[in-house]
LOKOL-783044 format. One record per residue: residue in one letter; x, y, z of N, C-alpha, C, O in turn. Coordinates in steps of 0.2 Angstrom, whole numbers, padded with zeros to 4 digits, always signed. Layout:
<recs>
AXYZXYZXYZXYZ...
</recs>
This chain:
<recs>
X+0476+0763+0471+0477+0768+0466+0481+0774+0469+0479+0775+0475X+0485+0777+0465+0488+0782+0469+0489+0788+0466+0492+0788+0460X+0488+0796+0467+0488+0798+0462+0491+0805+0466+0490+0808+0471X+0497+0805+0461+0502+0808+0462+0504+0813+0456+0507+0812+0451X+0503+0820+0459+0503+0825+0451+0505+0835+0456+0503+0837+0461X+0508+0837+0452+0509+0844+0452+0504+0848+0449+0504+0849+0443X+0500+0851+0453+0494+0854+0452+0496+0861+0452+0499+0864+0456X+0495+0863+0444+0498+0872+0447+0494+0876+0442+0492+0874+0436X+0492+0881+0444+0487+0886+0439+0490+0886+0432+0494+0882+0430X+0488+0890+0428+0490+0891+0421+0498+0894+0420+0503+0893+0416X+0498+0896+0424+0503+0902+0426+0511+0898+0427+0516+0901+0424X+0510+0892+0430+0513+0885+0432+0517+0889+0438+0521+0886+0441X+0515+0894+0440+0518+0897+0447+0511+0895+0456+0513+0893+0461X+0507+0896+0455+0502+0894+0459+0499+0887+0459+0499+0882+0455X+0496+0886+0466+0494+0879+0469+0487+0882+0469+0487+0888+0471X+0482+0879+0466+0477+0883+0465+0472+0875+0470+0469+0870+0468X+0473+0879+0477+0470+0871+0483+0466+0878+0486+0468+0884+0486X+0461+0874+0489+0455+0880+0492+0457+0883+0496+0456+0889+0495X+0464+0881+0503+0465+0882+0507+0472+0878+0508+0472+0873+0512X+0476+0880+0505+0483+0875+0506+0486+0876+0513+0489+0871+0514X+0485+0879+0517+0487+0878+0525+0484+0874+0528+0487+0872+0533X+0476+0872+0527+0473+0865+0531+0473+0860+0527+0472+0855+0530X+0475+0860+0519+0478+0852+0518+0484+0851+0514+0484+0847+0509X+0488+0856+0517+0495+0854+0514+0500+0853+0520+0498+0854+0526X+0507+0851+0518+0512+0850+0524+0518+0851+0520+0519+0849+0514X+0523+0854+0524+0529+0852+0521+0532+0848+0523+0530+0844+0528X+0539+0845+0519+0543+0840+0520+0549+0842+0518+0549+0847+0515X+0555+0838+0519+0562+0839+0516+0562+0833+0512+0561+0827+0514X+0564+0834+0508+0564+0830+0502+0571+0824+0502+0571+0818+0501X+0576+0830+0505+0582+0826+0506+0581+0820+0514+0586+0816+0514X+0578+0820+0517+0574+0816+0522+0569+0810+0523+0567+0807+0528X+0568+0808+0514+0563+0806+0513+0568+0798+0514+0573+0796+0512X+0563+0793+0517+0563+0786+0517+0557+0782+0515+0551+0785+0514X+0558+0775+0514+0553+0772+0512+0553+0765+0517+0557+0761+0514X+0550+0763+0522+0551+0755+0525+0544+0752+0525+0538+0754+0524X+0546+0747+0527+0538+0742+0529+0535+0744+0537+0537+0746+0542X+0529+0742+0535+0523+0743+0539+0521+0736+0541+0515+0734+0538X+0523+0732+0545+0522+0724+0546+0520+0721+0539+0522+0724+0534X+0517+0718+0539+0515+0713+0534+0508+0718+0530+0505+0715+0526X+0507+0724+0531+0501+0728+0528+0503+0732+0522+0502+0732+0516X+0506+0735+0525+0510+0742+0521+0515+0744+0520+0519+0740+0522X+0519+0749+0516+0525+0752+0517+0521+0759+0516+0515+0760+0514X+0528+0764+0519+0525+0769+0518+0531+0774+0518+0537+0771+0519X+0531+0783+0514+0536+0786+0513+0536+0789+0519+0531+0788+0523X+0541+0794+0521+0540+0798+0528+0547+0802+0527+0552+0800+0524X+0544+0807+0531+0551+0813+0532+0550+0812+0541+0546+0814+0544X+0556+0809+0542+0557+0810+0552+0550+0807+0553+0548+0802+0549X+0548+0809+0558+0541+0807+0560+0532+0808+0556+0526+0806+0558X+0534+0810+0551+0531+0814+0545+0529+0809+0542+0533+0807+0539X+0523+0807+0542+0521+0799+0536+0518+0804+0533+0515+0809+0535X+0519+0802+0525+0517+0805+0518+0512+0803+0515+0507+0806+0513X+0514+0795+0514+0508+0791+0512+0510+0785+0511+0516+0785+0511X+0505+0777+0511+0506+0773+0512+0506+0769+0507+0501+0771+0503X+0509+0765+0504+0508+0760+0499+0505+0754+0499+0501+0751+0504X+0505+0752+0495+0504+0742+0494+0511+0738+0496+0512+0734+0500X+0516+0741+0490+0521+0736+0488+0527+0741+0488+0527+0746+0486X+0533+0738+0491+0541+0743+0491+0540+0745+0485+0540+0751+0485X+0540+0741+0479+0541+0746+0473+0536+0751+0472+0538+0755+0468X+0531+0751+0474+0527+0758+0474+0529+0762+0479+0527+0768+0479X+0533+0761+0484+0533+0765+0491+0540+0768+0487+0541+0773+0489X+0545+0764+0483+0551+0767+0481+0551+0771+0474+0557+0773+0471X+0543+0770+0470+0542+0777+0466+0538+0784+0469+0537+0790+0467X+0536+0781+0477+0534+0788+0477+0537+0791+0482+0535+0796+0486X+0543+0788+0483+0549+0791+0486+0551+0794+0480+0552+0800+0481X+0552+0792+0474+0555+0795+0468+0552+0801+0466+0555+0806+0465X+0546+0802+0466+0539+0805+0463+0540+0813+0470+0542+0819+0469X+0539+0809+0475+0541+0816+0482+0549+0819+0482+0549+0825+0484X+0554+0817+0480+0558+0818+0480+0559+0826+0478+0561+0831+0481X+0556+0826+0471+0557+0833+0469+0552+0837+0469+0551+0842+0465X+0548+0836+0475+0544+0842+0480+0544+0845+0486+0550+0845+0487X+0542+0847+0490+0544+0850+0497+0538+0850+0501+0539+0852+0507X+0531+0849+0497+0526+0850+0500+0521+0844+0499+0521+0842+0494X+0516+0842+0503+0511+0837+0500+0503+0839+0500+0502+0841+0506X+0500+0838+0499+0490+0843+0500+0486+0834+0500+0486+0830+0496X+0483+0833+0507+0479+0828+0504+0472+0830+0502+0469+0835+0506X+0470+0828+0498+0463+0831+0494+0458+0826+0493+0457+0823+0488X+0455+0824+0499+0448+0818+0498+0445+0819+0495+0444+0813+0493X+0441+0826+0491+0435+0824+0486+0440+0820+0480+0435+0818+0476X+0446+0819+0477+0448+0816+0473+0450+0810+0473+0454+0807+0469X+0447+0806+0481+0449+0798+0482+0443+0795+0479+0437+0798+0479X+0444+0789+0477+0440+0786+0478+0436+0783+0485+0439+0783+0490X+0430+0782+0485+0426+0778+0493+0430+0772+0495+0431+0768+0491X+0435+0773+0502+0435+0769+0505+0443+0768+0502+0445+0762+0500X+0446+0775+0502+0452+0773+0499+0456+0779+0505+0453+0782+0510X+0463+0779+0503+0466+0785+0506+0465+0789+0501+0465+0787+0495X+0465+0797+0504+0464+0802+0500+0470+0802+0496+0475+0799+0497X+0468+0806+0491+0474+0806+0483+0475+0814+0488+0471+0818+0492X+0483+0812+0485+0488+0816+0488+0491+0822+0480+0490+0821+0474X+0494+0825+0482+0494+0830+0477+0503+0836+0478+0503+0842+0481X+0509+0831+0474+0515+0834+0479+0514+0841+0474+0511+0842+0469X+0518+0845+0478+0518+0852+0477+0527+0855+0479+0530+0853+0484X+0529+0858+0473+0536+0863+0475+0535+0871+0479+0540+0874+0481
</recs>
């Protein structure tokens, strides 16, 4: 499962994250790729910057689509599921 969403206060101006400096990052959007991971994964990445992993290219090539039109990513654990990768949360 993948969950992929723009979190923004009422205001639609603010990232309302406890602490957006210990689990956010930037990325360049125009930079973003998506390749396989041997036989396990694919995953998206700016340079040396992995964003997040996938299952399948066609998930790995909507959430190149889905990051594209942000600059920032926050990974947020209390929002994974057990025993999953933390749900990610792009941000402008």
């Amino acid at each position: 499962m993948y969950i992929f969403e723009s979190w923004r206060d009422p205001s639609g101006i603010d990232t309302p994250l406890p602490d957006p400096h210990q689990v956010c990052s930037s990325y360049n959007p125009a930079n973003l790729v998506h390749e396989s991971v041997g036989s396990r994964d694919w995953r998206v990445r700016d340079g040396r910057h992995v964003l997040h992993y996938f299952d399948t290219e066609q998930d790995a090539i909507n959430g190149t689509l889905v990051l594209s039109t942000y600059n920032r990513i926050c990974a947020v654990e209390s929002l994974a599921p057990p025993d999953d990768y933390p749900a990610h949360i792009a941000c402008a």
